[in-house]
PDB file of N, CA, C and O in Angstrom:
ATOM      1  N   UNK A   1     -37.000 -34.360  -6.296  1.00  0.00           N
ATOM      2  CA  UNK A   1     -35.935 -33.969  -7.208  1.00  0.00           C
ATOM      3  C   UNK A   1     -36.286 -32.608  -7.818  1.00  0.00           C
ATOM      4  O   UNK A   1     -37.371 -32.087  -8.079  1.00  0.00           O
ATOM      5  N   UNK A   2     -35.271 -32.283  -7.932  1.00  0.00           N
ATOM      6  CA  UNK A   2     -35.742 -30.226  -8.306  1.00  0.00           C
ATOM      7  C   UNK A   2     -35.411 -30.667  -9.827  1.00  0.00           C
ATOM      8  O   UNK A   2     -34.625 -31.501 -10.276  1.00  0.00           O
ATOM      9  N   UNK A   3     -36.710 -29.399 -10.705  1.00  0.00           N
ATOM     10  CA  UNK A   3     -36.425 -29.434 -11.886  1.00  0.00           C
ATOM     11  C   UNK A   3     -34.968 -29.151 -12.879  1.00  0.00           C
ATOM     12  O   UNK A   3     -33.828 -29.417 -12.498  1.00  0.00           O
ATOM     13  N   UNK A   4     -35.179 -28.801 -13.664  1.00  0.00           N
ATOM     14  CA  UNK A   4     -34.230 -27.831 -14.619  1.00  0.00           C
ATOM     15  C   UNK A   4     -33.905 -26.690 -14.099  1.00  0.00           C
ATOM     16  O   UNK A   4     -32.837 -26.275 -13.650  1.00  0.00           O
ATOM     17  N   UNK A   5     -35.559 -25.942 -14.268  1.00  0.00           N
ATOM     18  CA  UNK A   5     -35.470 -24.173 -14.095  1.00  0.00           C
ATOM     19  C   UNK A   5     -35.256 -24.230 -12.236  1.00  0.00           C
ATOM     20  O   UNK A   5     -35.088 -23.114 -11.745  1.00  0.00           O
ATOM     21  N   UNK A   6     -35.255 -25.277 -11.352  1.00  0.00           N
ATOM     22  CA  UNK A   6     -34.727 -24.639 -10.095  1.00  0.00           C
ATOM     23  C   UNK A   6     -33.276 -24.854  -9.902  1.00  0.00           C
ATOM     24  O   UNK A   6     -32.565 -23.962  -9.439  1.00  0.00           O
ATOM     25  N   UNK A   7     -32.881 -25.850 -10.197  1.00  0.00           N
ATOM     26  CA  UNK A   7     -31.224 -25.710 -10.084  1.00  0.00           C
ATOM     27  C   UNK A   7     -30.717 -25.001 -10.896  1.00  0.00           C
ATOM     28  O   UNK A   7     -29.675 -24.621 -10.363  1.00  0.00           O
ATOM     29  N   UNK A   8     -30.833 -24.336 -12.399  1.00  0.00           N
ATOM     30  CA  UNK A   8     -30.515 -23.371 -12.720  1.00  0.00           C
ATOM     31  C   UNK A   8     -30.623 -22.563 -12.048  1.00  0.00           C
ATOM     32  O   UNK A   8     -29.530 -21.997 -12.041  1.00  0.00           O
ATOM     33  N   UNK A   9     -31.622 -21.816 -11.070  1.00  0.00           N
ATOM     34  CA  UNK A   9     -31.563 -20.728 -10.267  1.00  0.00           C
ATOM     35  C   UNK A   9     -30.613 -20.786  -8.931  1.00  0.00           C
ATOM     36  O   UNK A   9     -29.997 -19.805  -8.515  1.00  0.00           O
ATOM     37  N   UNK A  10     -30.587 -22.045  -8.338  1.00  0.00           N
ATOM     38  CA  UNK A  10     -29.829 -22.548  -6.832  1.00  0.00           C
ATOM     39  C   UNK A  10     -28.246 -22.532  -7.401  1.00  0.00           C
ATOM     40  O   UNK A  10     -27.377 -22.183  -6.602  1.00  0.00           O
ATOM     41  N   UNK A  11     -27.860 -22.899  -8.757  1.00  0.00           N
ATOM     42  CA  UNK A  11     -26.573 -22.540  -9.488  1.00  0.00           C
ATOM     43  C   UNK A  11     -26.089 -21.235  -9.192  1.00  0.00           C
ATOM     44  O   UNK A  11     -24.954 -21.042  -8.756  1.00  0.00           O
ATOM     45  N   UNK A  12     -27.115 -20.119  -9.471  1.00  0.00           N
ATOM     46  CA  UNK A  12     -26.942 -18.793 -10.041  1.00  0.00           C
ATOM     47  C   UNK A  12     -26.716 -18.309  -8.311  1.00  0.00           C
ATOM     48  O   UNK A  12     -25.780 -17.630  -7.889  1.00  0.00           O
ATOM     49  N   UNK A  13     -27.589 -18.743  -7.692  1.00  0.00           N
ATOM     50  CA  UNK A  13     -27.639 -18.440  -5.778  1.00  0.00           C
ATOM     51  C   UNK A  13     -26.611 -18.831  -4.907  1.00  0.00           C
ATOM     52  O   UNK A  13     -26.229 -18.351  -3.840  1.00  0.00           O
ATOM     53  N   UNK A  14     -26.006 -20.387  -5.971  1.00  0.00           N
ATOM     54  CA  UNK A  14     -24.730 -20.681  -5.208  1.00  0.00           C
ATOM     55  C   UNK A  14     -23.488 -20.044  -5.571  1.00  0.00           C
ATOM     56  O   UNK A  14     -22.376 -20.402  -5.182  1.00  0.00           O
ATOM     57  N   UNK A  15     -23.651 -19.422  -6.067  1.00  0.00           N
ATOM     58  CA  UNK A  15     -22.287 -18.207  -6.811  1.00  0.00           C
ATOM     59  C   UNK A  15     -22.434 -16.920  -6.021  1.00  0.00           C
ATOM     60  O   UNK A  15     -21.617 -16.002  -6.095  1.00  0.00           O
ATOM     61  N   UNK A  16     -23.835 -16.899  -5.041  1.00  0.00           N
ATOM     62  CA  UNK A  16     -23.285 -15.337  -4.369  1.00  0.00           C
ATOM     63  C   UNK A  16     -23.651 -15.781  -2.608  1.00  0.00           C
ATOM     64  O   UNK A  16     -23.481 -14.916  -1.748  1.00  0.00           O
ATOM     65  N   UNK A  17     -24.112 -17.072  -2.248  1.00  0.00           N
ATOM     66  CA  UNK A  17     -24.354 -17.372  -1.259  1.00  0.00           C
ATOM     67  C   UNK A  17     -23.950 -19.328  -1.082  1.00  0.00           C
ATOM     68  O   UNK A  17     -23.998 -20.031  -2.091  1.00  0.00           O
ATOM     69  N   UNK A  18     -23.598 -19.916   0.249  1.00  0.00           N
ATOM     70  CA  UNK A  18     -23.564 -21.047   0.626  1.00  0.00           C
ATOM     71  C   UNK A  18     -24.848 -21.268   0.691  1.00  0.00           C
ATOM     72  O   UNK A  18     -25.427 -20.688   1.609  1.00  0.00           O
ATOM     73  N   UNK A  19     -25.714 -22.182  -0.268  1.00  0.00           N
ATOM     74  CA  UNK A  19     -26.874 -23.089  -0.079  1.00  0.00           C
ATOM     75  C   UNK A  19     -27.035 -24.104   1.445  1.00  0.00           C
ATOM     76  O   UNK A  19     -26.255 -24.671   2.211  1.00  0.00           O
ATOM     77  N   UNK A  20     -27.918 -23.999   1.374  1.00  0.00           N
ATOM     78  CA  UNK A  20     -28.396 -25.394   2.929  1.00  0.00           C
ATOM     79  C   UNK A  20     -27.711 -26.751   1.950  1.00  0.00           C
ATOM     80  O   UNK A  20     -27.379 -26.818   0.766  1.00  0.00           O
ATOM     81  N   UNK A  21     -27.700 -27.494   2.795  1.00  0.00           N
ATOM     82  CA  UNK A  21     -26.855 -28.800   3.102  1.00  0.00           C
ATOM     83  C   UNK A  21     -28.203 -29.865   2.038  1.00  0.00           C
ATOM     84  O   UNK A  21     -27.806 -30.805   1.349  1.00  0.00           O
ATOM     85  N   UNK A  22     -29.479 -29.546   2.092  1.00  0.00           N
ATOM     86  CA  UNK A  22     -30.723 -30.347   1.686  1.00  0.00           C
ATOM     87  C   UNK A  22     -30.363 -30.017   0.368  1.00  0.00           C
ATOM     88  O   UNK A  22     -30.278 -30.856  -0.528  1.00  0.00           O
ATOM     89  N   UNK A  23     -30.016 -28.065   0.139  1.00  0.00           N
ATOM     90  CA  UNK A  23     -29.895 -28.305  -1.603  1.00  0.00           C
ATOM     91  C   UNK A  23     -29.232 -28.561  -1.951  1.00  0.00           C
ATOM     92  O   UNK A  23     -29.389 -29.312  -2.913  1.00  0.00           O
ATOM     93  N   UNK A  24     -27.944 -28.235  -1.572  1.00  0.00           N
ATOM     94  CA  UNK A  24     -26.781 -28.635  -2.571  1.00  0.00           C
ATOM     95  C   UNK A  24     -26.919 -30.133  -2.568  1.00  0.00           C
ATOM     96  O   UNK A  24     -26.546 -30.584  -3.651  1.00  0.00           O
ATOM     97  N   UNK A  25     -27.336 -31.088  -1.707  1.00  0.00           N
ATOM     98  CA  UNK A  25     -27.291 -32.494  -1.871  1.00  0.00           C
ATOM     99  C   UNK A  25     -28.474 -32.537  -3.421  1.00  0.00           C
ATOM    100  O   UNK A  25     -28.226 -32.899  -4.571  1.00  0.00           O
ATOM    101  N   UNK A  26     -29.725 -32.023  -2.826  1.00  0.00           N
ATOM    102  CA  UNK A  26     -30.493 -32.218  -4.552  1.00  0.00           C
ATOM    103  C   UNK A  26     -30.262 -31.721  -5.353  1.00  0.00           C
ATOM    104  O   UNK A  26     -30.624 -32.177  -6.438  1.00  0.00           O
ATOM    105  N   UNK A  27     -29.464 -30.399  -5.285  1.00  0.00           N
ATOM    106  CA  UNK A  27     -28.771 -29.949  -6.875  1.00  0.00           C
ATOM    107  C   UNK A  27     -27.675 -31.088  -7.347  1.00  0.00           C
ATOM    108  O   UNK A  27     -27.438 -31.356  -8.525  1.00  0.00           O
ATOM    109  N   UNK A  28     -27.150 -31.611  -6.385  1.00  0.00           N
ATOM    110  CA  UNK A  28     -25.893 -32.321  -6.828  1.00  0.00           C
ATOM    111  C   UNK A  28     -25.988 -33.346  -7.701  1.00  0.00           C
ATOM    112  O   UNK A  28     -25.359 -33.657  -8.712  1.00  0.00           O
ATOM    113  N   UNK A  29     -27.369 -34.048  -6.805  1.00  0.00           N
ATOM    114  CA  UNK A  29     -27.659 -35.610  -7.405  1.00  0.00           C
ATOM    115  C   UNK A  29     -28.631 -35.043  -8.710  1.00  0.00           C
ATOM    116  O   UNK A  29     -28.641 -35.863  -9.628  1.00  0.00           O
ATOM    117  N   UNK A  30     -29.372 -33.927  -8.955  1.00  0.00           N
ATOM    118  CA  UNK A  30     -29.945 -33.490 -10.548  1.00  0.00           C
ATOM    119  C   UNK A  30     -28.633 -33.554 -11.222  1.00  0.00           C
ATOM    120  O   UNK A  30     -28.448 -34.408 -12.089  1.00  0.00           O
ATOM    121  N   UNK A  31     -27.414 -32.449 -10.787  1.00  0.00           N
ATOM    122  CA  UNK A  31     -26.329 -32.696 -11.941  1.00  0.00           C
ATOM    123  C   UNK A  31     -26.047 -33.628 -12.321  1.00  0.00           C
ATOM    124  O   UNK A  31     -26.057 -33.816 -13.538  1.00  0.00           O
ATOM    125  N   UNK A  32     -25.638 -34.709 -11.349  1.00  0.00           N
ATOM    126  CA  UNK A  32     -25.319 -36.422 -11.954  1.00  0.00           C
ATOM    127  C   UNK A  32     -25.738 -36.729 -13.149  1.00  0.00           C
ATOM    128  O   UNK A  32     -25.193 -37.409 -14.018  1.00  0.00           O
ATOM    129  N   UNK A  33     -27.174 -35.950 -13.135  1.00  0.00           N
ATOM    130  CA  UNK A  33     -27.566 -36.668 -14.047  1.00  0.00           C
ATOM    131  C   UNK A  33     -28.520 -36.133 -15.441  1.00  0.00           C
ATOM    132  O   UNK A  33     -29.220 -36.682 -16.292  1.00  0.00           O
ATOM    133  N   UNK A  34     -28.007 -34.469 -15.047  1.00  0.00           N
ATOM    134  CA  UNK A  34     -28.220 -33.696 -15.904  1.00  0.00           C
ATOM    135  C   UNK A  34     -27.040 -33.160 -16.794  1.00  0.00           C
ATOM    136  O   UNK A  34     -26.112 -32.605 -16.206  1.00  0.00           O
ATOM    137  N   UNK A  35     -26.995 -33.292 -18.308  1.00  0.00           N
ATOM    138  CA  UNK A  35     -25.700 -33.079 -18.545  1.00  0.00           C
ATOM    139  C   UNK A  35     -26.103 -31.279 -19.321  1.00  0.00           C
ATOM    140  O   UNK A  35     -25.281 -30.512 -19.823  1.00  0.00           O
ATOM    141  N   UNK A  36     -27.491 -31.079 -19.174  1.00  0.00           N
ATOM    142  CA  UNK A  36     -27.639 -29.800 -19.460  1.00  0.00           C
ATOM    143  C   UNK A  36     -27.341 -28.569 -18.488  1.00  0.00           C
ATOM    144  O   UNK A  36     -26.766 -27.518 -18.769  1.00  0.00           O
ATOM    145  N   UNK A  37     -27.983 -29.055 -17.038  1.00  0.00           N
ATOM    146  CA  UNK A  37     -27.478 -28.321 -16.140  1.00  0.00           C
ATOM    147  C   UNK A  37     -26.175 -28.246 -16.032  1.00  0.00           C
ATOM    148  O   UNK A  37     -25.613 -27.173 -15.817  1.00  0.00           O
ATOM    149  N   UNK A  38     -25.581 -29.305 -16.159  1.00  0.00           N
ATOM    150  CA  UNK A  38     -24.060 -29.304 -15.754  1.00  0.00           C
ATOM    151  C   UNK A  38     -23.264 -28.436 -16.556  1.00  0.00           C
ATOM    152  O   UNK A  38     -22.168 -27.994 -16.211  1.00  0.00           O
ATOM    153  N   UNK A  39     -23.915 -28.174 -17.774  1.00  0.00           N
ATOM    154  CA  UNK A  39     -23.645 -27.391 -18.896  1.00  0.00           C
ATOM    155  C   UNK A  39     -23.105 -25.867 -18.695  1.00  0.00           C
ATOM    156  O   UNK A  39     -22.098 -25.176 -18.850  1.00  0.00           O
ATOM    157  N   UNK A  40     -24.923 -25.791 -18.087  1.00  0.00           N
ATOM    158  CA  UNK A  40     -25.234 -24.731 -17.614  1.00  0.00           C
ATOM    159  C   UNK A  40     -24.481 -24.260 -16.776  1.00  0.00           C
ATOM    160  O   UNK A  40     -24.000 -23.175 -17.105  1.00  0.00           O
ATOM    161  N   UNK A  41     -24.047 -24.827 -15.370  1.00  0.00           N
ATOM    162  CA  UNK A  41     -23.186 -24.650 -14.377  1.00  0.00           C
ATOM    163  C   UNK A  41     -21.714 -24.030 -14.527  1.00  0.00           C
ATOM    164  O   UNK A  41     -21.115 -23.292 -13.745  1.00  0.00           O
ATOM    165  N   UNK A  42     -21.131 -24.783 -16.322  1.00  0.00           N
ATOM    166  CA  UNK A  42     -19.552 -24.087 -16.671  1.00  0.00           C
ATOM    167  C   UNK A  42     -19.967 -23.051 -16.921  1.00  0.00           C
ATOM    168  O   UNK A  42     -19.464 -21.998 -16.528  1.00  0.00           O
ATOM    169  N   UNK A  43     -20.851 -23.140 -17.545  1.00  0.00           N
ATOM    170  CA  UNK A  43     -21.031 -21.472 -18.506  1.00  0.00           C
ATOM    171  C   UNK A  43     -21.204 -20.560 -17.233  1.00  0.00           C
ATOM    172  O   UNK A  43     -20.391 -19.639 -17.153  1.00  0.00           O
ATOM    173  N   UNK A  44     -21.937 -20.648 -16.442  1.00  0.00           N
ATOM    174  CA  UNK A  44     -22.112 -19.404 -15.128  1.00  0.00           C
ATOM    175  C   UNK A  44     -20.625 -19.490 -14.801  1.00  0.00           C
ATOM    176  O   UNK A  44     -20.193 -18.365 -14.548  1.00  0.00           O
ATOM    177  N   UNK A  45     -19.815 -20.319 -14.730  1.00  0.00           N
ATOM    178  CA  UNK A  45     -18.551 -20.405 -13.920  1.00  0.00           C
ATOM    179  C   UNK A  45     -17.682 -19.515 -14.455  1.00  0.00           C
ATOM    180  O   UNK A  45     -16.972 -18.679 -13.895  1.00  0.00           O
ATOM    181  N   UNK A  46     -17.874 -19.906 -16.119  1.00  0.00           N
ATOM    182  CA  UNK A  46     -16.897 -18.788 -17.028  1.00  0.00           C
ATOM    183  C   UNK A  46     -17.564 -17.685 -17.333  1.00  0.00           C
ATOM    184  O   UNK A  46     -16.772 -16.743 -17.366  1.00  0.00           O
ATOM    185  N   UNK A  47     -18.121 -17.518 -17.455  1.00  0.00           N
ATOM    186  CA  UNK A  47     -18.840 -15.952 -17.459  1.00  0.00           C
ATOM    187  C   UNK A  47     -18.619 -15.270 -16.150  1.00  0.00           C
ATOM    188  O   UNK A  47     -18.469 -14.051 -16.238  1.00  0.00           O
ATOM    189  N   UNK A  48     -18.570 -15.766 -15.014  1.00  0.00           N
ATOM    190  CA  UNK A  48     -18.270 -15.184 -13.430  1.00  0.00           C
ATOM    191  C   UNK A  48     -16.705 -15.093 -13.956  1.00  0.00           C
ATOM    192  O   UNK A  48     -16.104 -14.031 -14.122  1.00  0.00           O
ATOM    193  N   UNK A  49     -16.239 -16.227 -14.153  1.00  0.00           N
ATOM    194  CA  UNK A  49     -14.098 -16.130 -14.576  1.00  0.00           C
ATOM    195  C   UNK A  49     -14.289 -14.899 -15.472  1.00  0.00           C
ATOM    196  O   UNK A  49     -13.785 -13.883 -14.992  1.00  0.00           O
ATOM    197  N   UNK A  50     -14.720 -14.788 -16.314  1.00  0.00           N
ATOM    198  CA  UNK A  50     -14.462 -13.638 -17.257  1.00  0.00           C
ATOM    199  C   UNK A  50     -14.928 -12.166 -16.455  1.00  0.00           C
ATOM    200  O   UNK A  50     -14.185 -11.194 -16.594  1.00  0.00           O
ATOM    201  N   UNK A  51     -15.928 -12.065 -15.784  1.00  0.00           N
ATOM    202  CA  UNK A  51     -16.058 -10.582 -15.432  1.00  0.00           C
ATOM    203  C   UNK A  51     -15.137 -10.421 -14.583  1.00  0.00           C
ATOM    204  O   UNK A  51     -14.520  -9.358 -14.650  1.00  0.00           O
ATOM    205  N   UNK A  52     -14.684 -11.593 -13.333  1.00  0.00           N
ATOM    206  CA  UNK A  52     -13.709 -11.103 -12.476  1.00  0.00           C
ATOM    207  C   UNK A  52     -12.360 -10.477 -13.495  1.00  0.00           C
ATOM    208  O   UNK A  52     -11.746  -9.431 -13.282  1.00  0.00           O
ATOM    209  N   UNK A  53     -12.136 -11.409 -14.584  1.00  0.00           N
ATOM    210  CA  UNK A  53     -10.802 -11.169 -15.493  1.00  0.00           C
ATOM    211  C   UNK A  53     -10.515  -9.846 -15.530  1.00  0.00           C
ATOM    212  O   UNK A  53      -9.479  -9.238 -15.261  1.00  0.00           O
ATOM    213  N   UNK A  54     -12.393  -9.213 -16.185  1.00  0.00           N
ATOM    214  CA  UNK A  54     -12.109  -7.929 -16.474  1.00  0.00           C
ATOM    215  C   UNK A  54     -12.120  -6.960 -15.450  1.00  0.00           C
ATOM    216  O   UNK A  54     -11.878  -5.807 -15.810  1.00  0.00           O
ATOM    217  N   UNK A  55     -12.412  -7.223 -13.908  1.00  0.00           N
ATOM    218  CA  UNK A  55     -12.311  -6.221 -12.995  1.00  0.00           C
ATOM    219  C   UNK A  55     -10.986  -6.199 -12.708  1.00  0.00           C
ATOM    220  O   UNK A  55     -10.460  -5.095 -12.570  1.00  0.00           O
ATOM    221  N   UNK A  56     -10.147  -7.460 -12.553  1.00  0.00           N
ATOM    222  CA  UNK A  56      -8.898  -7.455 -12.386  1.00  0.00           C
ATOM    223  C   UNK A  56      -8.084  -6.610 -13.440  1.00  0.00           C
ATOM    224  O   UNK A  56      -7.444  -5.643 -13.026  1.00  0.00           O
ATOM    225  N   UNK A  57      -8.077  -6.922 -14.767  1.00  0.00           N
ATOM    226  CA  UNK A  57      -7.153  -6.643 -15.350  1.00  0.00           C
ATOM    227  C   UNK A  57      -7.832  -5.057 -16.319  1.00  0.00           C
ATOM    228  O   UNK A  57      -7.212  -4.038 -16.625  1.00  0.00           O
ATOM    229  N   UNK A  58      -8.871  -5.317 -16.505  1.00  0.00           N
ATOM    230  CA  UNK A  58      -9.507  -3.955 -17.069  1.00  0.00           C
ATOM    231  C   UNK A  58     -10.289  -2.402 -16.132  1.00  0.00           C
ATOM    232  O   UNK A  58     -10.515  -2.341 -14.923  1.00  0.00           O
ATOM    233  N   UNK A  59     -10.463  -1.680 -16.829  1.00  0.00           N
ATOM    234  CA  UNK A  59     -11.343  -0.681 -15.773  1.00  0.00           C
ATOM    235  C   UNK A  59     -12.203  -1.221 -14.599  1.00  0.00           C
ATOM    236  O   UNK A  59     -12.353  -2.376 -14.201  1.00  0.00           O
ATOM    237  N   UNK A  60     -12.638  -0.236 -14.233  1.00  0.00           N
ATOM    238  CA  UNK A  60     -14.120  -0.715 -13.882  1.00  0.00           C
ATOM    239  C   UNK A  60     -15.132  -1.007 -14.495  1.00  0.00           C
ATOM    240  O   UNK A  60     -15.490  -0.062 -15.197  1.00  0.00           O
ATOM    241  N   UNK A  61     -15.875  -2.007 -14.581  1.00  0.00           N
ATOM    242  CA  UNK A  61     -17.060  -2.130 -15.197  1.00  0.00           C
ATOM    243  C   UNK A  61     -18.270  -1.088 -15.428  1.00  0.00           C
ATOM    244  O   UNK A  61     -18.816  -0.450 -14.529  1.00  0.00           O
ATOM    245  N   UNK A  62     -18.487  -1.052 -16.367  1.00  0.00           N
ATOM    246  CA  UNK A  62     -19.929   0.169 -16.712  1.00  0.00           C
ATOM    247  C   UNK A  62     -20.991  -0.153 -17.543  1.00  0.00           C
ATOM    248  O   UNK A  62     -20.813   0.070 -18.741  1.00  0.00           O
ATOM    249  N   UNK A  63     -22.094  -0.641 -17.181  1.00  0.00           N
ATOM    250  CA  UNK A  63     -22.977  -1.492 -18.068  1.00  0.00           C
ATOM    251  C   UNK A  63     -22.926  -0.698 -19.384  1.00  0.00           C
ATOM    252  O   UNK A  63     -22.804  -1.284 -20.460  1.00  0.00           O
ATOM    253  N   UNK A  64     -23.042   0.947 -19.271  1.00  0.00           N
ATOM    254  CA  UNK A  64     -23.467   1.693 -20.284  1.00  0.00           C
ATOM    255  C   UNK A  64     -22.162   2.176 -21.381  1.00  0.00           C
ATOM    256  O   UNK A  64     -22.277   3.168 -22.100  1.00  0.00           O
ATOM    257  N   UNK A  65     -21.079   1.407 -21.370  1.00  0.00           N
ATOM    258  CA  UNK A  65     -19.851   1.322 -22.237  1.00  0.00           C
ATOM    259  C   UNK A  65     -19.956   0.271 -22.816  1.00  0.00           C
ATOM    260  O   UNK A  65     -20.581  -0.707 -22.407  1.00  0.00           O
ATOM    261  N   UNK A  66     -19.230   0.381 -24.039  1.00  0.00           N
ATOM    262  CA  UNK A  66     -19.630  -0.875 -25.379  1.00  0.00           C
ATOM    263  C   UNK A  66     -18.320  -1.095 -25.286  1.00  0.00           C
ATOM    264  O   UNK A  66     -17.512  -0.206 -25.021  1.00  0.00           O
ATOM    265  N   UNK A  67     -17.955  -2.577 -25.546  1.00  0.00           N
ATOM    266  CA  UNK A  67     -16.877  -3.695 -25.217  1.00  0.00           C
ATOM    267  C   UNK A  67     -16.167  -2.863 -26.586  1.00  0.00           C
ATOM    268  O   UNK A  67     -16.698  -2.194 -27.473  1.00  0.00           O
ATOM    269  N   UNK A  68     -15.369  -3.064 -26.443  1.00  0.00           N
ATOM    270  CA  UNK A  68     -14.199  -2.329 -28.116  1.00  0.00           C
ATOM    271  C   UNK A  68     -14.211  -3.998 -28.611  1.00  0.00           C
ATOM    272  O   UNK A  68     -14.482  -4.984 -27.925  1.00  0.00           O
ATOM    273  N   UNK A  69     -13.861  -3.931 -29.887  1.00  0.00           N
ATOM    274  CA  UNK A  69     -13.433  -5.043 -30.715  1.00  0.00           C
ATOM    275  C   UNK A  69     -12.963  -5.971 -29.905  1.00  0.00           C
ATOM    276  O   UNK A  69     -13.513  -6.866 -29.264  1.00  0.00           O
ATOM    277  N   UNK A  70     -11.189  -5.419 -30.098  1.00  0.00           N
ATOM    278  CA  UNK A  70     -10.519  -6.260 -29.269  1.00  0.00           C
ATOM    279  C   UNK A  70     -11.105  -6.717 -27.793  1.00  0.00           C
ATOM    280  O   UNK A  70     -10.287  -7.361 -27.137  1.00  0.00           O
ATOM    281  N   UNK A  71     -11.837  -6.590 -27.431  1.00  0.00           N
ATOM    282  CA  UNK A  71     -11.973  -6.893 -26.237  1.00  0.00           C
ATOM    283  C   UNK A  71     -12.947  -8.080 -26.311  1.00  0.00           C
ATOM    284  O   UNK A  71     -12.810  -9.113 -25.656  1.00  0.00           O
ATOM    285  N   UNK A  72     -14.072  -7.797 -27.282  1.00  0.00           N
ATOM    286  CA  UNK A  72     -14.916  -8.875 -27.699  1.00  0.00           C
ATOM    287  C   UNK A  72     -13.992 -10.074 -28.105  1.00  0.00           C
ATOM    288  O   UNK A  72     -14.354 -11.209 -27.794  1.00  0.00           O
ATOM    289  N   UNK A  73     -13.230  -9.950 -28.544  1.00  0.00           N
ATOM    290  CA  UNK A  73     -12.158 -11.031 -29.378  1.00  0.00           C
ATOM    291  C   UNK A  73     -11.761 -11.622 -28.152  1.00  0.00           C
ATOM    292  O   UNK A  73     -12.029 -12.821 -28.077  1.00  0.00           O
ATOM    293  N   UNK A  74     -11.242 -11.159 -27.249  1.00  0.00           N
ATOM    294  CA  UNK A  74     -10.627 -11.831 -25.887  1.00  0.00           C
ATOM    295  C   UNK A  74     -11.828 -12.353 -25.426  1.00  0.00           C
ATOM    296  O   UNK A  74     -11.947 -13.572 -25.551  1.00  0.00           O
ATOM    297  N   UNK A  75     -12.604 -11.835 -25.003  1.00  0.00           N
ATOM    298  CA  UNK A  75     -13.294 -12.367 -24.023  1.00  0.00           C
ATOM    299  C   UNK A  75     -14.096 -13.918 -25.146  1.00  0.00           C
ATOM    300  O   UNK A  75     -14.494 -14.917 -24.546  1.00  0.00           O
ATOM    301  N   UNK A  76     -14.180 -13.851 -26.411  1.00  0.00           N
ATOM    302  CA  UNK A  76     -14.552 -14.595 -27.379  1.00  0.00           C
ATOM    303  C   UNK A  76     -13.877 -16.177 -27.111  1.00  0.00           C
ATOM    304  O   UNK A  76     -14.242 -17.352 -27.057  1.00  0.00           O
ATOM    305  N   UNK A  77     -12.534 -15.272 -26.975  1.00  0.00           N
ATOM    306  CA  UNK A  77     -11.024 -16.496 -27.100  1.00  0.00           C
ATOM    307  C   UNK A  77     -11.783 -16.963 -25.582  1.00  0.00           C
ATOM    308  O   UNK A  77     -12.423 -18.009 -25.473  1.00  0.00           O
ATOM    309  N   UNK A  78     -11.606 -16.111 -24.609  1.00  0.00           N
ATOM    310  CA  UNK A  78     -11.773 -16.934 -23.281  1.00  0.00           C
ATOM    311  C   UNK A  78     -12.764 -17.612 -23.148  1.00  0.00           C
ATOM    312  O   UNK A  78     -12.601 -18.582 -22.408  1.00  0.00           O
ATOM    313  N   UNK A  79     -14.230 -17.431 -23.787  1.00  0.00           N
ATOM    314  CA  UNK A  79     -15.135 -18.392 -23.192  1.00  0.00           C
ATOM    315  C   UNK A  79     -14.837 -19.210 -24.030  1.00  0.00           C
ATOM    316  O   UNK A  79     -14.716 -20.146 -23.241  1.00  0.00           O
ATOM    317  N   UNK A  80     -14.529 -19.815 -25.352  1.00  0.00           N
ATOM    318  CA  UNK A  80     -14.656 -20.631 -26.000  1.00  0.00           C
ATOM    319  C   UNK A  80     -13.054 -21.890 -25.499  1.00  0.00           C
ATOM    320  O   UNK A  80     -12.900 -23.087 -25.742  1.00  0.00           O
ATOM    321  N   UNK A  81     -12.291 -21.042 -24.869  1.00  0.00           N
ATOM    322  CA  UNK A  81     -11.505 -21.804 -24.356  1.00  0.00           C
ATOM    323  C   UNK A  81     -11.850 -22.692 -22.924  1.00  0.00           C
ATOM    324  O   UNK A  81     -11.352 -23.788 -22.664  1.00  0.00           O
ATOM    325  N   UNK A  82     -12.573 -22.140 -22.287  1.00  0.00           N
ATOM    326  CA  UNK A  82     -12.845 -22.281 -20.830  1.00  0.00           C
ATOM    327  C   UNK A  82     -14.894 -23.091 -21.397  1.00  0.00           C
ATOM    328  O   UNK A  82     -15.531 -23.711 -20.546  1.00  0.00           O
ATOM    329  N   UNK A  83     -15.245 -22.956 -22.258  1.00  0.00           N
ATOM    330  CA  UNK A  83     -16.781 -23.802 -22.422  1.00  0.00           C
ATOM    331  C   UNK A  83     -16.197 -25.085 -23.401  1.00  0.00           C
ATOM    332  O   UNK A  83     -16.525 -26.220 -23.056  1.00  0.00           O
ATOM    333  N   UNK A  84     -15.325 -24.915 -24.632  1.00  0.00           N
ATOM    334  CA  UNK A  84     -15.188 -26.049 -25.045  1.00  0.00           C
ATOM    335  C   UNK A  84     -13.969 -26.769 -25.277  1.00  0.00           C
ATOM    336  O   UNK A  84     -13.576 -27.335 -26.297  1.00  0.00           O
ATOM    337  N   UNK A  85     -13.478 -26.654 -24.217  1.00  0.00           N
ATOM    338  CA  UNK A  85     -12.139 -27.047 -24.003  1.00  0.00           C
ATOM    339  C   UNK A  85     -10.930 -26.297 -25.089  1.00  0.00           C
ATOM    340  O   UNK A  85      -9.738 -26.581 -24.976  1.00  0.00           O
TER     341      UNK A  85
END
């Protein structure tokens, strides 16, 4: 059974690549029964939903530009809508 800190990472790996068939079966059966990972898993989901949001609907991304207010406020509204229902 894989820990915490490896399916957190096989999470983060399955968002830019298809895992082998061995992990996703042992990440799957840790989530069952991890309700932290599983946690973990929305939050990568909405944080990935939110940057696509902003490539779609905003500029391009630039690490070295600071979010304006309003924008913090949205993206505020969105994770808290999309992490706690």
């Amino acid at each position: 059974m894989y820990s915490c800190k490896d399916v957190s990472q096989l999470i983060s790996e399955s968002m830019d690549r298809t895992l082998p068939f061995y992990q996703r079966v042992l990440m799957g059966l840790h989530l069952i029964v991890c309700k932290y990972c599983s946690r973990c898993r929305e939050h990568f989901k909405a944080i990935r939903a939110a940057s696509c949001h902003e490539e779609l609907h905003g500029s391009e991304l630039d690490a070295s530009r600071e979010l304006s207010n309003e924008g913090k406020e949205r993206l505020k509204k969105f994770l808290n809508n999309h992490l706690y229902g």
